[in-house]
N, CA and C atoms as a LAMMPS dump frame, in Angstrom:
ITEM: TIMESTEP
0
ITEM: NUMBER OF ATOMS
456
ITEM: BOX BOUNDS ff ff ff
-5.0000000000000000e+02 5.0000000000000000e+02
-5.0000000000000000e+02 5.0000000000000000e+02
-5.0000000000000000e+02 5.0000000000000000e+02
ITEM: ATOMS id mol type element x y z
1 1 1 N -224.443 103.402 344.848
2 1 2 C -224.512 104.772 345.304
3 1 3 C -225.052 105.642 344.18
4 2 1 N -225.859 106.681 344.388
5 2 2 C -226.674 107.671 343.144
6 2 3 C -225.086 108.662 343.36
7 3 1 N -225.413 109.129 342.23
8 3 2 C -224.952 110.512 341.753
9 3 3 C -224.794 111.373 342.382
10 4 1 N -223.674 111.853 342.896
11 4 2 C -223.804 112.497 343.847
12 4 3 C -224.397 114.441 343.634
13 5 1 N -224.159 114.811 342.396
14 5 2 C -224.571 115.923 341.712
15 5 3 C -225.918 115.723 341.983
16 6 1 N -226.975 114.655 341.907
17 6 2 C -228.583 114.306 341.727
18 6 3 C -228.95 114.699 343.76
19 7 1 N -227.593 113.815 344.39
20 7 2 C -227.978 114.51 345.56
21 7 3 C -227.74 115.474 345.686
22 8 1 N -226.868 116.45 345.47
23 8 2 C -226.542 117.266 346.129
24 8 3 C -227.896 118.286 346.127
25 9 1 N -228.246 118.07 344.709
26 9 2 C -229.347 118.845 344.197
27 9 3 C -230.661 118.879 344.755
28 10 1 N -230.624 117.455 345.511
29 10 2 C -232.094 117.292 345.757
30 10 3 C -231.987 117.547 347.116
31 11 1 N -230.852 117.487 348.15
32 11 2 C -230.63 118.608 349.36
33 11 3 C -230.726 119.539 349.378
34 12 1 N -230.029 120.469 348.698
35 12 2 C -230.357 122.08 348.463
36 12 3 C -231.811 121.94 348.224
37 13 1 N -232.743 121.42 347.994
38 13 2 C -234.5 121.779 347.448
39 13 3 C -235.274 120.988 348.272
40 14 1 N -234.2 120.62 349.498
41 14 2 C -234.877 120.366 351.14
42 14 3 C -234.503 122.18 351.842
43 15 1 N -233.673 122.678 351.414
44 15 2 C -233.67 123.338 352.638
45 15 3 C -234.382 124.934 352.419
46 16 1 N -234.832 124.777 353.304
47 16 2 C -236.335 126.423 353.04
48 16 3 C -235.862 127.319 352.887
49 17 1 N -234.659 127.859 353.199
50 17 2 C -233.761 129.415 353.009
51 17 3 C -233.687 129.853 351.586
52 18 1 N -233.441 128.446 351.16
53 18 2 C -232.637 128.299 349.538
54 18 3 C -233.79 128.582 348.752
55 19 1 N -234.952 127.439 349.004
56 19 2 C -235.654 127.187 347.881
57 19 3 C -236.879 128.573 347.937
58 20 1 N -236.412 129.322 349.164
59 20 2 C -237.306 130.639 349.395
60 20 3 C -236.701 131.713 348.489
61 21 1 N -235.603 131.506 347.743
62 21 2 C -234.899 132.616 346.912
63 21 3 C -235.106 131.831 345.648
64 22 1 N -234.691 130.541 345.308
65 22 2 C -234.841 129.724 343.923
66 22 3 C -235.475 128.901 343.394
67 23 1 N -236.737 128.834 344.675
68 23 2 C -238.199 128.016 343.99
69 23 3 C -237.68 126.761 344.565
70 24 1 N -239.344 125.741 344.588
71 24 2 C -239.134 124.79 344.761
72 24 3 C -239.505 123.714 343.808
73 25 1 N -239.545 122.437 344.277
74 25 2 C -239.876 121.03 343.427
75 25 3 C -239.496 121.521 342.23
76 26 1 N -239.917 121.231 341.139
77 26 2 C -239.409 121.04 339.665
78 26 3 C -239.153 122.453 339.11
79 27 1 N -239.893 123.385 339.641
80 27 2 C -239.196 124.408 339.7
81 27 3 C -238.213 125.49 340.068
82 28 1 N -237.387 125.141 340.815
83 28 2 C -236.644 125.251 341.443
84 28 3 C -235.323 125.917 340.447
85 29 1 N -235.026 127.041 340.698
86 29 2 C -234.058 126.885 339.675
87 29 3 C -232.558 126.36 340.342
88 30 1 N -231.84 125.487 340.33
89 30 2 C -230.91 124.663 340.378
90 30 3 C -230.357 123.685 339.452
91 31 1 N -229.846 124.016 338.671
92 31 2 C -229.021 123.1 337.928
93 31 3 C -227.454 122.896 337.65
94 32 1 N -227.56 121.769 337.526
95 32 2 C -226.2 120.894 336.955
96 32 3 C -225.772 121.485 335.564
97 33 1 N -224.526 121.992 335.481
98 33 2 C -223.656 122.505 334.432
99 33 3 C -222.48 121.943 333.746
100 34 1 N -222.173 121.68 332.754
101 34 2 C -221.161 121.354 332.231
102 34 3 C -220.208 122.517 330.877
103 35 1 N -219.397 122.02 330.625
104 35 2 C -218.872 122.89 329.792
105 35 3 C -219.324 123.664 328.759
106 36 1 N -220.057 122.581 328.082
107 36 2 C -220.64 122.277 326.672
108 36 3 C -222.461 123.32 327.158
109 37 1 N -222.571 122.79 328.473
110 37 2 C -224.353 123.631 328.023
111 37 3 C -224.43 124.835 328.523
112 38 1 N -223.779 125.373 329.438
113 38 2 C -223.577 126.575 329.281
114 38 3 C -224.722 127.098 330.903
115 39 1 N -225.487 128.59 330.625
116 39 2 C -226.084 128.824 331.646
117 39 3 C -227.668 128.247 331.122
118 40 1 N -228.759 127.303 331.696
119 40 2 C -230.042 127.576 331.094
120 40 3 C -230.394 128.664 330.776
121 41 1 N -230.842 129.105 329.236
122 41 2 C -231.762 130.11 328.918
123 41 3 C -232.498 130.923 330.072
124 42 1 N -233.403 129.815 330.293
125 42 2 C -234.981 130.464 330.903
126 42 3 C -234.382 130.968 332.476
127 43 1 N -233.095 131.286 332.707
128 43 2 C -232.828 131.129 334.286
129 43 3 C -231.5 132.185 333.73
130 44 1 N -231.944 132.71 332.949
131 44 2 C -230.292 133.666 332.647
132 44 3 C -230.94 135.158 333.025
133 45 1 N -232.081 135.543 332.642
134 45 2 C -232.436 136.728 332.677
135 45 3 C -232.817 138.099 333.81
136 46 1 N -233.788 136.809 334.732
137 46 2 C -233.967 137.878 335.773
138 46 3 C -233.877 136.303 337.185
139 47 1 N -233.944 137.456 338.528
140 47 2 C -233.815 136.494 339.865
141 47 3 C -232.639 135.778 340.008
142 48 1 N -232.501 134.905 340.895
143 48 2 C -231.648 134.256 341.8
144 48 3 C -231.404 133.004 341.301
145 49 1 N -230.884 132.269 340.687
146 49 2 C -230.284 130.786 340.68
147 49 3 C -229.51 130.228 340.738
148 50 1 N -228.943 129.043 341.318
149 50 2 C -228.121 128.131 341.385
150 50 3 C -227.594 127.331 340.411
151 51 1 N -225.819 126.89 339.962
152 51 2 C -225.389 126.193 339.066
153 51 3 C -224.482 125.063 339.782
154 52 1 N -224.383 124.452 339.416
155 52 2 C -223.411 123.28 340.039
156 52 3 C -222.941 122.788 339.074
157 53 1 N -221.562 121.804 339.82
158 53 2 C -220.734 121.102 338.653
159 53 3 C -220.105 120.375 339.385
160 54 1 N -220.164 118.906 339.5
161 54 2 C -219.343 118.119 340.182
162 54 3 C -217.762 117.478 339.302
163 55 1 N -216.81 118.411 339.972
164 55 2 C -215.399 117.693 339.307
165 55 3 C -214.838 116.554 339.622
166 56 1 N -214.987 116.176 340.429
167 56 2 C -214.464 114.468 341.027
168 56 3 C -213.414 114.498 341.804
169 57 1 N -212.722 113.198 342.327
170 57 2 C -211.718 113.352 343.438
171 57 3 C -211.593 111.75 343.395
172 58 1 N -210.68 111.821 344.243
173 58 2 C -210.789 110.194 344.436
174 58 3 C -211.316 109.436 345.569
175 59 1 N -210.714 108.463 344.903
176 59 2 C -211.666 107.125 346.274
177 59 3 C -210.048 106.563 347.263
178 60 1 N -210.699 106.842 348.393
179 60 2 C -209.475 106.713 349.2
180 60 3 C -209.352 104.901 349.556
181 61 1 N -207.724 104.643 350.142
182 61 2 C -207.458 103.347 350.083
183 61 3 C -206.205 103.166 351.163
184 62 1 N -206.094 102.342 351.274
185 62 2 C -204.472 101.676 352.472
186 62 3 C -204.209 100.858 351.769
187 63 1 N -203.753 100.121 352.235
188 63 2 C -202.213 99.164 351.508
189 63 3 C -203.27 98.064 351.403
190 64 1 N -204.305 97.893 352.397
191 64 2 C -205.38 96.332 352.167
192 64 3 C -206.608 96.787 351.052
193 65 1 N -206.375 97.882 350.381
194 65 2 C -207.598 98.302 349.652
195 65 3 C -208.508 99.219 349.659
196 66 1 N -209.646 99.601 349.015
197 66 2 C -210.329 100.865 349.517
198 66 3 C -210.768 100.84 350.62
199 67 1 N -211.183 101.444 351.519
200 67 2 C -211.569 102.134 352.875
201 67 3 C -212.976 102.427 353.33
202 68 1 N -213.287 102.711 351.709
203 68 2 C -215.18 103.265 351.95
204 68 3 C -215.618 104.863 351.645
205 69 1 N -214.278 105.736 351.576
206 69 2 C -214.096 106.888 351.979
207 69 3 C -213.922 107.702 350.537
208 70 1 N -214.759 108.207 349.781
209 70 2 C -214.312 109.397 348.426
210 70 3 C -214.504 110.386 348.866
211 71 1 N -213.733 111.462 348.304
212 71 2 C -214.177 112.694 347.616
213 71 3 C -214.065 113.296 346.562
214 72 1 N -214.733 114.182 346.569
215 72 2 C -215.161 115.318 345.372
216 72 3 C -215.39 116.992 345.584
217 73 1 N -214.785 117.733 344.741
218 73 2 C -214.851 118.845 344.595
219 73 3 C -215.818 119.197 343.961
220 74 1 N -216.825 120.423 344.114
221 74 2 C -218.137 120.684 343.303
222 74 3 C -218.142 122.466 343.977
223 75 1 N -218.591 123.023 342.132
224 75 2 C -218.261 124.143 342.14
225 75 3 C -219.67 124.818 342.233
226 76 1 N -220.175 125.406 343.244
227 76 2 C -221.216 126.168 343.114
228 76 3 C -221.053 127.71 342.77
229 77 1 N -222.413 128.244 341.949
230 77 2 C -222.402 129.655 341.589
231 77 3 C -223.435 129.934 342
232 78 1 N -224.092 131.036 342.366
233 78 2 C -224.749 131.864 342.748
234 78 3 C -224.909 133.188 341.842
235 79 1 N -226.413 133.063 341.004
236 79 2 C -226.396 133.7 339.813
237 79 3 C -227.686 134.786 340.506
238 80 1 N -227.116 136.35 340.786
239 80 2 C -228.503 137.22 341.11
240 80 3 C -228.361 138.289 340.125
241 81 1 N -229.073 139.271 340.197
242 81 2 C -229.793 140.843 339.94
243 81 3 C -228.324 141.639 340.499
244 82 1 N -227.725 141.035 341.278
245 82 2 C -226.831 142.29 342.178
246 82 3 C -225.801 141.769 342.848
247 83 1 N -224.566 142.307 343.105
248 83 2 C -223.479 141.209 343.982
249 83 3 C -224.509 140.767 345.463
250 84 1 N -225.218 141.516 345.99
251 84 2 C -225.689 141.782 347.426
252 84 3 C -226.762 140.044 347.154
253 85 1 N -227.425 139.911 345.993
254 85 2 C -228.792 139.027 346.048
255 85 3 C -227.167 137.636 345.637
256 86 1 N -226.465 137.021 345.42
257 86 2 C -225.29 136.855 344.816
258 86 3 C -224.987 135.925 346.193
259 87 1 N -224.5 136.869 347.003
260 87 2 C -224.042 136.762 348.54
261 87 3 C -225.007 136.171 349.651
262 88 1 N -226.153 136.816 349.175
263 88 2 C -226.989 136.275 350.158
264 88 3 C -227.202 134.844 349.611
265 89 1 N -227.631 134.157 348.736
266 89 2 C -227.814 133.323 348.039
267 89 3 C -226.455 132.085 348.492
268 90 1 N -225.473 132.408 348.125
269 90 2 C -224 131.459 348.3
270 90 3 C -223.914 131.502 349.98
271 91 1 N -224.497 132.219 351.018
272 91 2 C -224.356 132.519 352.714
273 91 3 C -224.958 131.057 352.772
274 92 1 N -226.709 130.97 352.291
275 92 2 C -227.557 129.708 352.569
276 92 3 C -227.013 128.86 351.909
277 93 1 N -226.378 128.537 351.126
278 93 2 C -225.623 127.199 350.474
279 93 3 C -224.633 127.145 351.434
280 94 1 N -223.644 127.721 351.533
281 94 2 C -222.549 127.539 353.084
282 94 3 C -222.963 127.032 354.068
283 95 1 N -224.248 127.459 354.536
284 95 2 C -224.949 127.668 355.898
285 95 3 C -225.211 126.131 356.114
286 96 1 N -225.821 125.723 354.914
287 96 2 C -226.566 124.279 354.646
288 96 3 C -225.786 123.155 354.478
289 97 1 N -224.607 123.507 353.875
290 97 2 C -223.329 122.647 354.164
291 97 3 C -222.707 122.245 354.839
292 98 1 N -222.206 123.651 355.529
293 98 2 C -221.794 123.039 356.628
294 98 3 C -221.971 122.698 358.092
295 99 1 N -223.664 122.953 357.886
296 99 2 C -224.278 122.279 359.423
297 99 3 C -224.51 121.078 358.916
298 100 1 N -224.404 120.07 357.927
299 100 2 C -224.371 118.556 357.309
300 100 3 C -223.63 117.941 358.814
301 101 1 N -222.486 118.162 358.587
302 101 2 C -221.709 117.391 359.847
303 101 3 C -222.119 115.675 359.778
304 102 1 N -221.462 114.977 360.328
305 102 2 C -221.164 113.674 360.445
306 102 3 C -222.758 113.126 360.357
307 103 1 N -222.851 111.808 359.878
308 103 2 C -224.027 110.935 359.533
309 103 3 C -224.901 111.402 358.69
310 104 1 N -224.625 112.447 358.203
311 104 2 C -225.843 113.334 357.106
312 104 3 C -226.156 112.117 356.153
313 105 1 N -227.09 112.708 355.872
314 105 2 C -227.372 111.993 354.414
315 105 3 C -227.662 112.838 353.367
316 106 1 N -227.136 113.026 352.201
317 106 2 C -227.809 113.248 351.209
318 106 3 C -228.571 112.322 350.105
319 107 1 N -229.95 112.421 350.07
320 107 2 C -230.433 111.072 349.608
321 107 3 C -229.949 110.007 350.037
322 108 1 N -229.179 109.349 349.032
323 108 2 C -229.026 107.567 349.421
324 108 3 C -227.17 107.947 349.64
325 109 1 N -226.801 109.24 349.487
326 109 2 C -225.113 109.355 349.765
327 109 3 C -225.212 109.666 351.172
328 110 1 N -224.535 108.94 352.046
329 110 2 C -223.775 109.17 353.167
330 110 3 C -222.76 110.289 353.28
331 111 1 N -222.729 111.439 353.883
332 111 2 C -221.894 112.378 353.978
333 111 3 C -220.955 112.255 355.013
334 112 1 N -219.57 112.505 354.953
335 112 2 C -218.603 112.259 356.036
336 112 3 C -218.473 113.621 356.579
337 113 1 N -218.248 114.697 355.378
338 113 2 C -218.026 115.979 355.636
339 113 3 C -218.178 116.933 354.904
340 114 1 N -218.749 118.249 354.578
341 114 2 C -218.607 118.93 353.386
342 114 3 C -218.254 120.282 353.774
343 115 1 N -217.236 120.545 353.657
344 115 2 C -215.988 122.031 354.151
345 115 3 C -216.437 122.795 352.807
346 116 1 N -216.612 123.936 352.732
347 116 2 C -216.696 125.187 351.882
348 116 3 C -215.55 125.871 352.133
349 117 1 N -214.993 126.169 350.796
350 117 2 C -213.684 127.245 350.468
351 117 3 C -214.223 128.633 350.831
352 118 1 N -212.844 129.023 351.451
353 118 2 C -213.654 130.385 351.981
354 118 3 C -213.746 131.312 350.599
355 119 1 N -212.834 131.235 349.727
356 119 2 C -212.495 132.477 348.765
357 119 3 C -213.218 132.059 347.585
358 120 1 N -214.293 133.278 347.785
359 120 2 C -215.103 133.173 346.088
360 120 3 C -214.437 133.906 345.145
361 121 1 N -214.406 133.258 343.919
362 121 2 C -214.543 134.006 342.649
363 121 3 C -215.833 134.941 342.667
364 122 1 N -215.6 136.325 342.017
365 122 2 C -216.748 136.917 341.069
366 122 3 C -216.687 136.771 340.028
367 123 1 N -217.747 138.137 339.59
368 123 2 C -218.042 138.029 337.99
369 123 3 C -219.202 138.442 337.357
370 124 1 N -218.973 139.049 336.474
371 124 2 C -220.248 139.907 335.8
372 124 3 C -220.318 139.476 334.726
373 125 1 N -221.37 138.292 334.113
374 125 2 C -221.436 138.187 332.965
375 125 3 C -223.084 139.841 332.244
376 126 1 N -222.696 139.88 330.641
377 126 2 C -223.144 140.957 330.026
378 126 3 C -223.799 140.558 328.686
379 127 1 N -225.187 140.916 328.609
380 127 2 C -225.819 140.597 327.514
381 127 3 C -225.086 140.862 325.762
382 128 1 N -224.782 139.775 325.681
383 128 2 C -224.205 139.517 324.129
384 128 3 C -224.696 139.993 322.85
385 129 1 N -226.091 140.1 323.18
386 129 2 C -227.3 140.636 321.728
387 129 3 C -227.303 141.79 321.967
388 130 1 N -226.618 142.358 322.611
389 130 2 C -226.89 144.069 322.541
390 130 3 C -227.623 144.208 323.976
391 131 1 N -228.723 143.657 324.393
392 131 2 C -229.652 144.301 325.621
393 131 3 C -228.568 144.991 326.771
394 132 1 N -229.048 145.339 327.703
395 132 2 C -228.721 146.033 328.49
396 132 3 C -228.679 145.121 330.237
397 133 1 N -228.826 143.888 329.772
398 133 2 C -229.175 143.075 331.154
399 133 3 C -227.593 142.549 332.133
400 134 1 N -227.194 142.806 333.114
401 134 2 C -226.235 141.918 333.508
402 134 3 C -226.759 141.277 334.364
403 135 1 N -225.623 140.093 334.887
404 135 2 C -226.08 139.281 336.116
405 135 3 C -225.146 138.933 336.282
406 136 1 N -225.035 138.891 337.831
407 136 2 C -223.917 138.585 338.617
408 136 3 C -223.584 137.522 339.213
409 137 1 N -222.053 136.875 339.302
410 137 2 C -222.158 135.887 340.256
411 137 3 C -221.283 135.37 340.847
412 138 1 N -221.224 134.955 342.1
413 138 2 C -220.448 134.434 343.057
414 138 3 C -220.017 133.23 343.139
415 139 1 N -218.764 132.375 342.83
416 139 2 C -218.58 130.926 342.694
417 139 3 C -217.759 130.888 344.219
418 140 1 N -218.05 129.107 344.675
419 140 2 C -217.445 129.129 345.533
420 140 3 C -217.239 127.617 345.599
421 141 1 N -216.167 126.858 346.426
422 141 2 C -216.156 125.501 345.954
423 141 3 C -216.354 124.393 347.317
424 142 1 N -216.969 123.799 347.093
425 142 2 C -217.162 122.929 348.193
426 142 3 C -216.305 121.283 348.13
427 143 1 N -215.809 120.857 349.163
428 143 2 C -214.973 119.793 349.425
429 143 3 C -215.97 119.094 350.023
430 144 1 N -216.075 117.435 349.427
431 144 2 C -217.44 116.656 350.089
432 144 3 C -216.348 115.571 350.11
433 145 1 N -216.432 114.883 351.17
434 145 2 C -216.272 113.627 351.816
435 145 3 C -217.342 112.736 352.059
436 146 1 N -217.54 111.57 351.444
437 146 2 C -218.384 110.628 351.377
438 146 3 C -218.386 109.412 351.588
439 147 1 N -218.945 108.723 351.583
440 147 2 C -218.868 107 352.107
441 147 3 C -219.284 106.39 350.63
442 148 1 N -218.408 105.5 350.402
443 148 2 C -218.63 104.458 349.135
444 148 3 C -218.892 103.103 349.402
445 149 1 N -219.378 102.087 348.193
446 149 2 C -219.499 100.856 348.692
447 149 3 C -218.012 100.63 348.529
448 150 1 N -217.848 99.569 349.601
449 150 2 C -216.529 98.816 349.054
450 150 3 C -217.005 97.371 348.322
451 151 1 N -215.675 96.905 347.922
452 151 2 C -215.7 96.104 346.31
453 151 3 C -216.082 94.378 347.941
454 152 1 N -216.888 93.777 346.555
455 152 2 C -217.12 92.865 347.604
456 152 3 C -216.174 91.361 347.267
């Protein structure tokens, strides 16, 4: 099974709503975040982009062994100009999620289900060097249910 962060990523930059606010193919702004790297530079300043972060979950099982069945929690943000560009932005990630519904695929991951938390975090991050720039953003967390190999 790939990565499921590599899919998730490369779904969102199938769907035209999204990639009509955050670019497409290699440009696209969408990226994978971790603690340590922080927001990309070149995607902090002006417009609309996407951050992700896949936290993990487990792999489900019965008393005869695993099942086939994981999940994972993955935190999306929605980085705009304004709470309003913010909102609109995190609506088409919802939108795109949760019409997935049963047999989806993302890439080579099989999707069982992917439920969005209703309650976002905000947040105003504020230029550190002195400038005058903010940018805003909306986190919100998505619950993915997936299909795994089982052990052979």
């Amino acid at each position: 099974m790939a990565w499921l962060g590599d899919e998730l990523k490369t779904f969102l930059k199938t769907q035209a709503a999204i990639t009509a606010i955050v670019g497409s193919g290699n440009a696209a702004k969408i990226f994978e975040i971790s603690k340590t790297q922080g927001i990309p530079q070149r995607a902090s300043r002006r417009g609309s982009f996407l951050t992700y972060q896949v936290l993990g979950g487990p792999v489900f099982s019965s008393l005869a062994g695993e099942i086939g069945l994981g999940a994972t929690r993955v935190e999306m943000r929605a980085y705009g100009d304004s709470p309003t560009a913010c909102e609109a932005l995190l609506e088409k990630v919802r939108h795109a999620c949760a019409t997935t519904g049963s047999a989806a695929t993302w890439g080579a991951t099989a999707i069982a289900r992917a439920v969005v938390d209703t309650t976002p975090e905000t947040g105003v991050i504020k230029s550190k060097s002195g400038g005058d720039w903010m940018r805003f953003f909306l986190a919100q967390d998505l619950s993915i249910t997936f299909e795994t190999s089982l052990p052979s």
